[in-house]
C-alpha positions in Angstrom: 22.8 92.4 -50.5 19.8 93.5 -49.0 17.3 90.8 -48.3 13.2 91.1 -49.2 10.4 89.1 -47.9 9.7 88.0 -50.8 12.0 86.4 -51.6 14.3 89.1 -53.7 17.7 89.7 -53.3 19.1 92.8 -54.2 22.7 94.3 -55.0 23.2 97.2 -52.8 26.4 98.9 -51.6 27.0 100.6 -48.0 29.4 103.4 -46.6 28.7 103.9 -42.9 28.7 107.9 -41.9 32.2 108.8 -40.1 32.2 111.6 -37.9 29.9 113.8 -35.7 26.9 115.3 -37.5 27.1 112.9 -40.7 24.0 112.1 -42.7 23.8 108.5 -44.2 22.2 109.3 -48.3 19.9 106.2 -49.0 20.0 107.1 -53.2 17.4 105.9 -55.0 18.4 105.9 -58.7 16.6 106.5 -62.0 15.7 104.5 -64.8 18.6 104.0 -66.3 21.9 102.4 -65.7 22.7 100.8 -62.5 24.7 101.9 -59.0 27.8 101.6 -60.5 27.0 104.7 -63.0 26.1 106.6 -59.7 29.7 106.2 -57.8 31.1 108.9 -59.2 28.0 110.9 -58.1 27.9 110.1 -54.9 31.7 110.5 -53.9 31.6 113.9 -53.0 29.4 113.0 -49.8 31.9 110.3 -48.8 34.8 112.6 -48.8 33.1 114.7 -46.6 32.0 111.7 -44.0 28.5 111.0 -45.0 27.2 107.6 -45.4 25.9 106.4 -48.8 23.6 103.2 -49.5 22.7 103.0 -53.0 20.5 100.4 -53.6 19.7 98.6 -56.7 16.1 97.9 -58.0 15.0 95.0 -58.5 14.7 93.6 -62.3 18.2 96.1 -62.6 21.4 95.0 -63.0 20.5 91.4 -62.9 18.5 91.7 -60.0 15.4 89.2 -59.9 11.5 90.5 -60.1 9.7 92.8 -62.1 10.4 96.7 -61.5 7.2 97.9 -60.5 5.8 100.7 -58.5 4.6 98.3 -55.6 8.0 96.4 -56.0 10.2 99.9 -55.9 8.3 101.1 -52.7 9.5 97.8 -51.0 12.7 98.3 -52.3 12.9 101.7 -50.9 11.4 100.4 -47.0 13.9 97.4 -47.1 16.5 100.2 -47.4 15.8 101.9 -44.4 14.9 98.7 -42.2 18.5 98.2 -43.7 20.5 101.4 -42.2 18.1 100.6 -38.9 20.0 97.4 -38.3 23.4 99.0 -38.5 21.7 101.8 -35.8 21.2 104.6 -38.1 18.5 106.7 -36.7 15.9 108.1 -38.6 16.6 111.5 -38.5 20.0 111.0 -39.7 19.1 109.5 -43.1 18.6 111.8 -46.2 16.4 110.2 -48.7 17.7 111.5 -52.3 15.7 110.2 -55.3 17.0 110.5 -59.1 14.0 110.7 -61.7 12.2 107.6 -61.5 13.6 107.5 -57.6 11.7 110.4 -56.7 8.3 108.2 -56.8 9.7 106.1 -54.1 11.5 108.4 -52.0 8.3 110.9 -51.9 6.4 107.7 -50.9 8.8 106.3 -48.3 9.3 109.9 -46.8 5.2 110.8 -46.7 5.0 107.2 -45.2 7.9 107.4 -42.5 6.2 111.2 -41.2 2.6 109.5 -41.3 3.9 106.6 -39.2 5.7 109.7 -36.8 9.1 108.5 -37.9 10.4 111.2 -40.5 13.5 110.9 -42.2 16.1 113.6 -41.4 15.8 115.3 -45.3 14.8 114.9 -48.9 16.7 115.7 -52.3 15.0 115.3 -55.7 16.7 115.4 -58.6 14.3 115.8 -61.8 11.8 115.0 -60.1 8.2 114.0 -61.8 5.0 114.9 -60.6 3.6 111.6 -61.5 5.3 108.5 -64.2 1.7 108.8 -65.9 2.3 112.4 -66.5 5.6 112.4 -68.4 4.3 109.5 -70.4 1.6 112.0 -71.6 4.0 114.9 -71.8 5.9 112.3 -74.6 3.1 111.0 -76.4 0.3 113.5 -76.6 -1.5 111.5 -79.1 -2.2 108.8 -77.0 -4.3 108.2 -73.6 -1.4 107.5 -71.8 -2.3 109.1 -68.6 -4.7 107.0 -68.3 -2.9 103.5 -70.0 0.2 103.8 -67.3 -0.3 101.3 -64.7 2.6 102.5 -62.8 1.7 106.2 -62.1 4.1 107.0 -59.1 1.8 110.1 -58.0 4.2 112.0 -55.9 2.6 115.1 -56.4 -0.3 113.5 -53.9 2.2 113.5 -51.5 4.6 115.7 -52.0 2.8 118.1 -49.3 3.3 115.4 -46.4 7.2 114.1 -46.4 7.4 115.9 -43.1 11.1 116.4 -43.8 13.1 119.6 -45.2 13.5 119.2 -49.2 15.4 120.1 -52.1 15.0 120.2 -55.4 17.1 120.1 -58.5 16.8 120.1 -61.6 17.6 121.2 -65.1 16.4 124.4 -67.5 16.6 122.2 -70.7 15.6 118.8 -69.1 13.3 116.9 -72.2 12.9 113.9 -70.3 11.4 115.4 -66.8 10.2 119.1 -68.0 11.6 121.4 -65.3 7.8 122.7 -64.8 7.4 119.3 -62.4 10.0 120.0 -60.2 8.7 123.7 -60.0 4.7 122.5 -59.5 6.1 120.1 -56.9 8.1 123.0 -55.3 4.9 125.0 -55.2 2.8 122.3 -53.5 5.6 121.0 -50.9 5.3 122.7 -47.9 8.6 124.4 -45.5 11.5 124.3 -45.2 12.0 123.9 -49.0 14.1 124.7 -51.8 14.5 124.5 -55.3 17.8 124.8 -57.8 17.4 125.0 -61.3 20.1 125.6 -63.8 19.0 126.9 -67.1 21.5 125.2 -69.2 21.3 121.5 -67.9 19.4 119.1 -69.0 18.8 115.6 -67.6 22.0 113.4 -66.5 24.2 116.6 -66.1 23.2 118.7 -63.2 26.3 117.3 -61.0 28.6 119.1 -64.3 27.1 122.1 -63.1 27.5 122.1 -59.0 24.7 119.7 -57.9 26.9 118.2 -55.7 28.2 121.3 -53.8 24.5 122.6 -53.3 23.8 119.3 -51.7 26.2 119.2 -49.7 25.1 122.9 -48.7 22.1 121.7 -47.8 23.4 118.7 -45.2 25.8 121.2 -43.5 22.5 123.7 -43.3 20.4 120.3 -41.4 
């Protein structure tokens, strides 16, 4: 359980790194289902030796508070002071955010390089340029740019994770158009990289080789 200052307590579940040169992958879920849906996602890294810590938001899962944007950033900084007490540097952590996640991890990481503590790397998968975005992209009738109270802007900050990044994400995505992950691409400065398969959509880029090209990407670090 990882413990918040406010009180919160939140289901999270820890694999310490084994071996010389192993990252530890703090992932930061999406919107829906919970860490157990992820295990199978994440197995790959651990049978190569990387840590994983896949923490649960709160108001998920049967986790207590109110999933907000202020309450997922905390989420995300208890995670790392988290790793920090088991003597995981900084530079060894690879912050991956999943959809909604992405908000959170671009904020931690921009954060972490402004306070001249940058993580080691960052992955996005499907990522959004901002929550209040997509919810226009879905419902073009409505002001919903401007009704989201959430908004998430990674794009903002996107330019200052001070980290290497990559990005995945899927051709036929309808839920996260794949144009966000290429605008954020654009904007992000080096060393970056973006994947995109044409025929994946969503939930399904790891039935296409996500895993392999992130584990690429650690070996490359």
């Amino acid at each position: 359980m990882l413990h918040m200052e406010d009180g919160i307590d939140l289901l999270a579940w820890y694999w310490p790194a084994r071996g010389q040169g192993a990252r530890t992958i703090v992932y930061l879920h999406g919107n829906a289902g919970h860490i157990g849906s992820r295990a199978g996602k994440v197995r790959p890294f651990l049978a190569s030796g990387h840590g994983v810590l896949l923490v649960e938001w709160r108001g998920y899962a049967g986790n207590s508070g109110a999933p907000t944007e202020q309450g997922f950033a905390a989420d995300a900084r208890a995670a790392l002071a988290f790793l920090a007490g088991w003597g995981v540097e900084d530079e060894d952590v690879l912050l991956y955010g999943e959809s909604i996640g992405s908000g959170p991890a671009v904020r931690l990481a921009a954060e972490r390089a402004a306070d001249g503590r940058p993580v080691g790397a960052v992955v996005l998968e499907a990522p959004f340029t901002s929550a209040a975005t997509v919810a226009q992209t879905h419902y073009p009738w409505l002001p919903a740019y401007w009704l989201e109270r959430d908004r998430h802007d990674s794009l903002s900050r996107i330019d200052r994770i001070g980290a290497p990044l990559l990005i995945l994400h899927g051709g036929r995505d309808r839920v996260v158009p794949v144009r966000m992950g290429r605008t954020h691409h654009a904007k992000a400065v080096d060393p970056k990289r973006i994947v995109v398969w044409p025929e994946a959509a969503h939930n399904d880029l790891y039935d296409h080789g996500a895993a392999r090209v992130v584990l690429d990407f650690l070996i490359a670090l």
